[in-house]
C-alpha positions as CSV (number, residue, x, y, z in Angstrom):
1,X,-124.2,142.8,115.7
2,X,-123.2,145.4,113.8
3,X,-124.1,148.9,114.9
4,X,-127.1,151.0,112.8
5,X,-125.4,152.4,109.6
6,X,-127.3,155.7,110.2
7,X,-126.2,155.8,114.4
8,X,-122.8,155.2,113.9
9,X,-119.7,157.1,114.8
10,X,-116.4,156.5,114.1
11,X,-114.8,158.8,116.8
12,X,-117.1,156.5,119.3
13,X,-113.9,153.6,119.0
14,X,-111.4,156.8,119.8
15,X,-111.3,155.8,123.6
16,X,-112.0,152.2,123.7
17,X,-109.9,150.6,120.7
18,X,-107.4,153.7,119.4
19,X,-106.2,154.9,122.4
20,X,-105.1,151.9,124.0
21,X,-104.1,150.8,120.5
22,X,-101.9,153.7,120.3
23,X,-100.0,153.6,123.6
24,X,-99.3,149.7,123.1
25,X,-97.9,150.2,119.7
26,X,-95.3,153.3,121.0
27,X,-94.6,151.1,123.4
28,X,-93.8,148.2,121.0
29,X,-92.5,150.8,118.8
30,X,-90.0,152.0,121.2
31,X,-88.2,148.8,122.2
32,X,-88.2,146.8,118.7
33,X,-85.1,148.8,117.1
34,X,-83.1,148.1,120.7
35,X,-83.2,144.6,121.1
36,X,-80.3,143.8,119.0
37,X,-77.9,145.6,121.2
38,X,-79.7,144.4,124.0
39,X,-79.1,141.0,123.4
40,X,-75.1,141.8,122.1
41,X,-74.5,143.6,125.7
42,X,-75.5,140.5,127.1
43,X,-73.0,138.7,125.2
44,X,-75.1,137.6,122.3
45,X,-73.2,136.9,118.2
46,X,-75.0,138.7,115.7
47,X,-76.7,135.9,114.4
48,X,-77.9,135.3,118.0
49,X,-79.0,138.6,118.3
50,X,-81.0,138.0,115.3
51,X,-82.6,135.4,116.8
52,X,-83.6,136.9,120.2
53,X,-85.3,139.7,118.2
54,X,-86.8,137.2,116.1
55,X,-88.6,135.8,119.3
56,X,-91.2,138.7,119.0
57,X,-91.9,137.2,115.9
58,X,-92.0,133.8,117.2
59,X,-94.6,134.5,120.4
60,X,-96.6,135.8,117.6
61,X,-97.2,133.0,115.4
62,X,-97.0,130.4,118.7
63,X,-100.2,132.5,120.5
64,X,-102.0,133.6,116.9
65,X,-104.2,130.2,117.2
66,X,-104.9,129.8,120.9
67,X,-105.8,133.7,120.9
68,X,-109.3,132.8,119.4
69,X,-110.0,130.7,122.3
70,X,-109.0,133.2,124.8
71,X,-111.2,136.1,122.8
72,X,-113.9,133.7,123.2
73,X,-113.6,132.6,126.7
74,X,-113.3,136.3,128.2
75,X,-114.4,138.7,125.8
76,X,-112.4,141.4,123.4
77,X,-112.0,144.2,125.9
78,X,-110.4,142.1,128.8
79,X,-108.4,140.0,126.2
80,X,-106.9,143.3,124.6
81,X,-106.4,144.7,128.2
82,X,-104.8,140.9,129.5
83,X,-102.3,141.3,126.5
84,X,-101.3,145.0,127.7
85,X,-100.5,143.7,131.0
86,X,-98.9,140.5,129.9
87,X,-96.6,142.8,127.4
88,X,-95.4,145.5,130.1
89,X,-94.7,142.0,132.2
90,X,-92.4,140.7,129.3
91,X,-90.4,143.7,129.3
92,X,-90.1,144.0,132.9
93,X,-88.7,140.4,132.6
94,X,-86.6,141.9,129.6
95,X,-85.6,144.5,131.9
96,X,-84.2,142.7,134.6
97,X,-82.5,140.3,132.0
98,X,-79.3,139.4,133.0
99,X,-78.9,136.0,130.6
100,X,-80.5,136.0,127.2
101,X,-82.6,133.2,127.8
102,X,-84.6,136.3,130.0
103,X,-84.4,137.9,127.5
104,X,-85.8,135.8,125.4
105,X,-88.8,134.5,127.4
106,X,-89.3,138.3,127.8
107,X,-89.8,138.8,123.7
108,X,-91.6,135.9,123.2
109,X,-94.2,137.1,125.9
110,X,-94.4,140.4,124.2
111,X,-94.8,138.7,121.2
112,X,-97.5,136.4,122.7
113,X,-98.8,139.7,123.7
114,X,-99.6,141.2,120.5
115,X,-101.0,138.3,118.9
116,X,-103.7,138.4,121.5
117,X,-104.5,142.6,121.0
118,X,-104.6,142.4,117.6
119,X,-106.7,139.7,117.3
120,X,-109.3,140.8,119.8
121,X,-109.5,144.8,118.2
122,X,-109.4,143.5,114.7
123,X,-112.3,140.8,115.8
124,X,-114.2,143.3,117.8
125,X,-113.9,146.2,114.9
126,X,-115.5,143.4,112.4
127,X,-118.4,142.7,114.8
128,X,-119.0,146.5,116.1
129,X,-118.4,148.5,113.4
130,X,-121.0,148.5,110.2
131,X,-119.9,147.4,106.8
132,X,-120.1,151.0,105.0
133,X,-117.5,152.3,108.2
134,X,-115.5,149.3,107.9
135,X,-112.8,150.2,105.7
136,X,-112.5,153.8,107.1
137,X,-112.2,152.4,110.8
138,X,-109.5,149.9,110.1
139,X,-107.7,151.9,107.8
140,X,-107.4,154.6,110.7
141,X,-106.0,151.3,113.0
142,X,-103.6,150.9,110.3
143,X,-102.4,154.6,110.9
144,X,-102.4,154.6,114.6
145,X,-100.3,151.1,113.9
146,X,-97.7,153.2,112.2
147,X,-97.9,155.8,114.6
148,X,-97.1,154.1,117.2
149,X,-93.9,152.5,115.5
150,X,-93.3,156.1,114.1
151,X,-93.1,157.9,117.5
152,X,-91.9,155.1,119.4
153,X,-88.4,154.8,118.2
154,X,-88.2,158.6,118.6
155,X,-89.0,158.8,122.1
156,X,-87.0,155.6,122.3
157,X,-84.0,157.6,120.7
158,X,-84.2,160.7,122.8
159,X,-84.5,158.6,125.7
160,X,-81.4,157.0,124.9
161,X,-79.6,160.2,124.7
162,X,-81.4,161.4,127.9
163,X,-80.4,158.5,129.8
164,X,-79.2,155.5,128.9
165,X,-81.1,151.6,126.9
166,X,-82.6,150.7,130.3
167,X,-84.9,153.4,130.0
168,X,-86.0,152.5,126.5
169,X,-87.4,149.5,128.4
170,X,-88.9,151.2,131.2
171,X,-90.7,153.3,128.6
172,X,-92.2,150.3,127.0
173,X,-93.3,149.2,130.2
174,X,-94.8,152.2,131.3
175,X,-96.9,152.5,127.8
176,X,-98.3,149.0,128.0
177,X,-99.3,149.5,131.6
178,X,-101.1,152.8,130.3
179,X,-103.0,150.4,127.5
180,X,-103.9,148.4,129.9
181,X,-105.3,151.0,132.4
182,X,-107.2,152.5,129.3
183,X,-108.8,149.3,129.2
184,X,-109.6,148.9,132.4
185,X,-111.8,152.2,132.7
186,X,-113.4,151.6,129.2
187,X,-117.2,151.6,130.1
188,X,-119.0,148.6,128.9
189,X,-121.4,150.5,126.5
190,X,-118.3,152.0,124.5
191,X,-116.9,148.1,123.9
192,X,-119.6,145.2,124.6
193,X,-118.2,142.1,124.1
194,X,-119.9,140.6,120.8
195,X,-121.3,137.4,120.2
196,X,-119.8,134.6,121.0
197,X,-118.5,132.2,118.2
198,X,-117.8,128.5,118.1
199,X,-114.9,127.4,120.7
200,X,-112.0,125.4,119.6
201,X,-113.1,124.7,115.8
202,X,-109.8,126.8,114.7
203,X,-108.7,124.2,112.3
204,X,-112.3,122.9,111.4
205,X,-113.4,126.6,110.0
206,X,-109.7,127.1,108.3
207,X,-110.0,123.6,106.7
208,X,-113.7,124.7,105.7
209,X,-112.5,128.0,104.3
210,X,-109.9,127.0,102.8
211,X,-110.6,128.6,99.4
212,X,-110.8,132.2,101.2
213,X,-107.0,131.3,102.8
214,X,-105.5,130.3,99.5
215,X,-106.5,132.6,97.5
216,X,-107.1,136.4,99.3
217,X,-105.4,135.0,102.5
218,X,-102.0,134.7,100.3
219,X,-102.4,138.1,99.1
220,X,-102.3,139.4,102.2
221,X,-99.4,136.9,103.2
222,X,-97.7,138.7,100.3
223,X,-98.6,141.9,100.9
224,X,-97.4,141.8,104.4
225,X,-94.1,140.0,103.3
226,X,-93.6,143.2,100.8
227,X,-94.3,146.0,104.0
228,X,-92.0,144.2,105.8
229,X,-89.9,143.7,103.1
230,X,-89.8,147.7,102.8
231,X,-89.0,148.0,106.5
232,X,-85.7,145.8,105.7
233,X,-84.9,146.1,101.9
234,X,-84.4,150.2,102.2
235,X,-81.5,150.1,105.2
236,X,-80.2,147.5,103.3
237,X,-80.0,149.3,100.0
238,X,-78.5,152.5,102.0
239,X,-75.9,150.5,103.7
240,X,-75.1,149.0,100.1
241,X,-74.8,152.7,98.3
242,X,-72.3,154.0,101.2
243,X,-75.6,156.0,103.4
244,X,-74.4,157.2,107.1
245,X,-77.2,155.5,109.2
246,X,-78.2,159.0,110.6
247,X,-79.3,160.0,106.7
248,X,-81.1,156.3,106.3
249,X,-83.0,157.3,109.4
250,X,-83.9,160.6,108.8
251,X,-85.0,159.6,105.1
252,X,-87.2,157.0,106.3
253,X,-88.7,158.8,109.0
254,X,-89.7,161.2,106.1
255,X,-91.4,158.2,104.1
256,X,-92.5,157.4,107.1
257,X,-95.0,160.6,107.5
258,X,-96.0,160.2,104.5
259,X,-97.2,156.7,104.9
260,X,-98.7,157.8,108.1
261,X,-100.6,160.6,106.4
262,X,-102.7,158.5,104.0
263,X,-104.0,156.6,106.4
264,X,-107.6,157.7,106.6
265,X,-106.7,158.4,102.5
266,X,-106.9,155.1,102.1
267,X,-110.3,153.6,104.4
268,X,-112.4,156.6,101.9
269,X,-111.0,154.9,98.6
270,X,-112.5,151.4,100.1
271,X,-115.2,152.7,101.1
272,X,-116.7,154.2,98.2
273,X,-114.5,152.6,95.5
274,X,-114.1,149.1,96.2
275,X,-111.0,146.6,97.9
276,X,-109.6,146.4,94.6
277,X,-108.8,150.4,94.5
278,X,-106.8,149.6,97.4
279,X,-104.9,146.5,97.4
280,X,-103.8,146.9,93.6
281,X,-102.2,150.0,93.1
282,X,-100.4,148.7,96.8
283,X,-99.1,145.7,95.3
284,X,-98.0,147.0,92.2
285,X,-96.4,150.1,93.6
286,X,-94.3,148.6,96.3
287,X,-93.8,145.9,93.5
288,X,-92.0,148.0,90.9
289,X,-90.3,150.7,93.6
290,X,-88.5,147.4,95.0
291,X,-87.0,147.7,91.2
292,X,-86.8,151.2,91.0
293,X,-84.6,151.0,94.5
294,X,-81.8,149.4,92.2
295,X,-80.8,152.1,89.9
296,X,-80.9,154.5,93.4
297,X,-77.4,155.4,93.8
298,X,-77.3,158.4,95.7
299,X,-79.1,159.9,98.7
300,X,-81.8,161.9,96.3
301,X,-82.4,159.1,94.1
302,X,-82.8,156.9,97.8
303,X,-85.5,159.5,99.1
304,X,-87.4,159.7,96.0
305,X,-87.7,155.7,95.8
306,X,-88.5,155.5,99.4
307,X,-91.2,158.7,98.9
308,X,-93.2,156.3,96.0
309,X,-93.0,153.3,98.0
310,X,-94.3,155.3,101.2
311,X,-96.9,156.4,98.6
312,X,-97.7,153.2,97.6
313,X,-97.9,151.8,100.8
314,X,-100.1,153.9,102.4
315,X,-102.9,154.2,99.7
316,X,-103.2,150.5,101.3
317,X,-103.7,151.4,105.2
318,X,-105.8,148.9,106.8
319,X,-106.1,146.8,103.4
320,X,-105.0,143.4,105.5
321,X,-107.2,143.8,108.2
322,X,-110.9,144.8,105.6
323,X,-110.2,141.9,103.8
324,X,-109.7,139.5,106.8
325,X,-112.8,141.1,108.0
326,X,-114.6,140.8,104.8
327,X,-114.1,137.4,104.4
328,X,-114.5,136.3,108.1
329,X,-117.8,134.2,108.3
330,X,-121.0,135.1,110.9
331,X,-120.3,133.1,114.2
332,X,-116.7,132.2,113.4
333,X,-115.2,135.0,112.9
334,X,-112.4,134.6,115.8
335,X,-111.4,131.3,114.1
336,X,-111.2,132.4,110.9
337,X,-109.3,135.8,111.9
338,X,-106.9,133.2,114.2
339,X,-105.8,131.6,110.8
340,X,-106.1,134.6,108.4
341,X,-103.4,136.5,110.7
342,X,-100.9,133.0,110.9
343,X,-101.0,133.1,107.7
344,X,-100.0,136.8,107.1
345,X,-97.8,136.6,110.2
346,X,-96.4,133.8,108.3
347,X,-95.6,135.9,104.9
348,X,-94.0,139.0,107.5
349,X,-92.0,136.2,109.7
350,X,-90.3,134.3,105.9
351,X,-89.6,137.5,104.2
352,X,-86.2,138.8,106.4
353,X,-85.4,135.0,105.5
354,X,-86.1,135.1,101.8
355,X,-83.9,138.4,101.4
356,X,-81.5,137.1,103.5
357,X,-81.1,133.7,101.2
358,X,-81.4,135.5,98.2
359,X,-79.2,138.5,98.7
360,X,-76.5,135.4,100.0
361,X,-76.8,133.4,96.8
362,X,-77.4,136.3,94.2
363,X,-76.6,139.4,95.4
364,X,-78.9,142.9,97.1
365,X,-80.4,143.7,93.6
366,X,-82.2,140.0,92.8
367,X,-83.3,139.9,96.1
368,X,-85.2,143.2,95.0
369,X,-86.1,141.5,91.9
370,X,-87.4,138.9,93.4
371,X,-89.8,141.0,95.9
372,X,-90.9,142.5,92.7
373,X,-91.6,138.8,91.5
374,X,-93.5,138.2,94.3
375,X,-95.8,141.4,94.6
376,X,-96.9,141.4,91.0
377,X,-98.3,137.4,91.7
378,X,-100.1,138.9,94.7
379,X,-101.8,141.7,92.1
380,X,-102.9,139.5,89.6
381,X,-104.3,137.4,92.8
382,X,-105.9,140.3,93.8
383,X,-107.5,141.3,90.4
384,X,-108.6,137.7,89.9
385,X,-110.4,137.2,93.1
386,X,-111.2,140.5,94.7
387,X,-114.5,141.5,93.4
388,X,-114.9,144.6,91.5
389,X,-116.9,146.7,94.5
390,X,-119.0,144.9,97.2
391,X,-122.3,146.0,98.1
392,X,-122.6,148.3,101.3
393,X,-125.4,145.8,102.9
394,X,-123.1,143.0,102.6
395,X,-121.2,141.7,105.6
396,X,-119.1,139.1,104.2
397,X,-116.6,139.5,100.9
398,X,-118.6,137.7,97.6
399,X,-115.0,136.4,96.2
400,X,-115.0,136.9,92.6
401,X,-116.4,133.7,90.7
402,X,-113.0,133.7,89.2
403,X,-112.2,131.3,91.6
């Protein structure tokens, strides 16, 4: 159960859920931005390489269901701490690589691997933490998410200068271990495992709650789709106005920490305003920036597009994971959670392949026209069917009678 409103702390999840959070996610961090080359020095096409990276993607969807069953056979803290240790395995495996089918198995396992800690910190944060902290705790998660793949490619980078890709791997390792090892001395008081809910009814409670999925679950499909479509549609756009990649990456490490500073910005507007203050002006900010990003034509014009869209972005930290929370039901929250996070993992995995198609077919700029499309149907979503402000004594997100 929830702890008492009045007893609660949010620094009390600092050592048991961010921590460990953090170090995973540098180590993540660190190695996503690698694998590409990794998989071309191994004799890998481009399109290949694209798939070997995609595998981390893959191991995420593929372990997203069964992950509920594991949370419930063994608890939150030892599932987040198995996934740490299964992740630094993968990249050993990736490590030693010397065929890209290694290299491979080794993404999909990290992949696999962060199915499994996100699931269990985002399910253990819904049980633990009370309804009038929930929006400030997970928005803070959200920040030290984008920490962790803020810092890691720097360390990743100077290591590479340092030394040489191999210990970009041996970095990721080392932080994953350290998650894991976190985990392990985690005292039982800081991080009891919740109540048990139902085993193996996954598809029973998704079928059940289907209404929830279909109608909040696709606006945080689409608001997913639309981060990640930031994440690719702005080094695109730079290599299409003639940017050196140094400039793209220092611009967007600047967007970056501004994202990363509205993080707790953005679990205070929930809070004591409402969803709807958040996961509005999200959607329609990244919505009409992915327009804006078509008359940039020159590096200041770049920076100021990617500065809104930081801006817009961050007022939503967190916003995916209150609303899965608010809508999981009492008792099944681990198989509702399992389906909520398919589905957004779903939206994340289909955008690089919508932008791809699109930008094919039509050309950079409708692809950004189309993104805009898509994140001003997740708004009016959003307006229709997230309530105005939910009360503080509720658990569970009243959807608005819209429906």
């Amino acid at each position: 159960m929830p702890a008492n409103t009045n007893d609660f702390k949010i620094s009390s999840l600092n050592f048991p859920v961010f921590t460990p959070s953090l170090l995973f996610g540098i180590g993540e961090g660190s190695l996503l931005p690698i694998i590409p080359a990794s998989a071309q020095a191994l004799g890998a096409s481009l399109s290949t390489a694209g798939i070997i990276t995609g595998l981390v993607m893959v191991g995420t969807l593929v372990a997203d269901i069964p992950a509920a069953r594991l949370i419930n056979s063994i608890g939150e803290r030892k599932a987040m701490l198995s996934a740490a240790a299964v992740g630094s395995a993968g990249v050993f495996v990736s490590l030693l690589s010397t065929s890209l089918w290694m290299l491979g198995l080794g993404m999909f396992l990290l992949g696999a691997s962060v199915s499994v800690f996100a699931l269990a910190r985002h399910s253990f944060l819904t049980e633990a933490v009370p309804y009038s902290h929930r929006a400030r705790s997970l928005s803070i998660l959200g920040g030290v998410f984008r920490a962790g793949h803020f810092f890691g490619p720097m360390i990743g980078a100077l290591l590479i200068t340092l030394f040489d890709v191999r210990a970009v791997y041996w970095n990721a390792v080392i932080f994953c271990a350290l998650a894991a090892l976190v985990l392990i001395f985690v005292k039982p008081d800081l991080m009891p495992n919740t109540p048990g809910t139902k085993p193996g009814a996954t598809w029973m409670v998704a079928k059940r709650e289907f209404k929830k999925l279909a109608t909040l679950g696709v606006v945080s499909a689409i608001m997913g789709g639309l981060r990640t479509a930031r994440i690719v549609g702005l080094p695109l756009w730079a290599l299409h106005i003639g940017l050196s990649p140094a400039t793209t990456a220092l611009y967007m490490g600047i967007a970056g920490a501004l994202d990363l500073a509205l993080s707790y910005s953005s679990g205070q507007i929930m809070d004591r305003f409402g969803r709807r203050w958040s996961a509005l002006p999200t959607l329609l900010g990244l919505s009409f920036t992915f327009s804006l990003l078509t008359l940039a034509n020159d590096s200041t014009t770049f920076l100021a597009v990617g500065l809104v869209m930081s801006l817009a972005n961050g007022v939503g930290s967190g916003i995916i994971l209150v609303i899965g929370s608010d809508l999981a039901p009492k008792g099944e929250r681990n198989e509702f959670l399992a389906s909520y996070r398919l589905l957004v993992d779903a939206g994340v995995a289909a955008t690089p392949i919508l932008i791809s198609l699109v930008t094919a077919v039509f050309g950079l700029a409708t692809a950004m026209f189309t993104l805009t499309g898509a994140g001003i149907v997740g708004a009016a979503m959003a307006h229709r069917y997230l309530p105005r402000r939910a009360k503080a004594s509720e658990q569970t997100l009243p959807i608005s009678e819209n429906m």
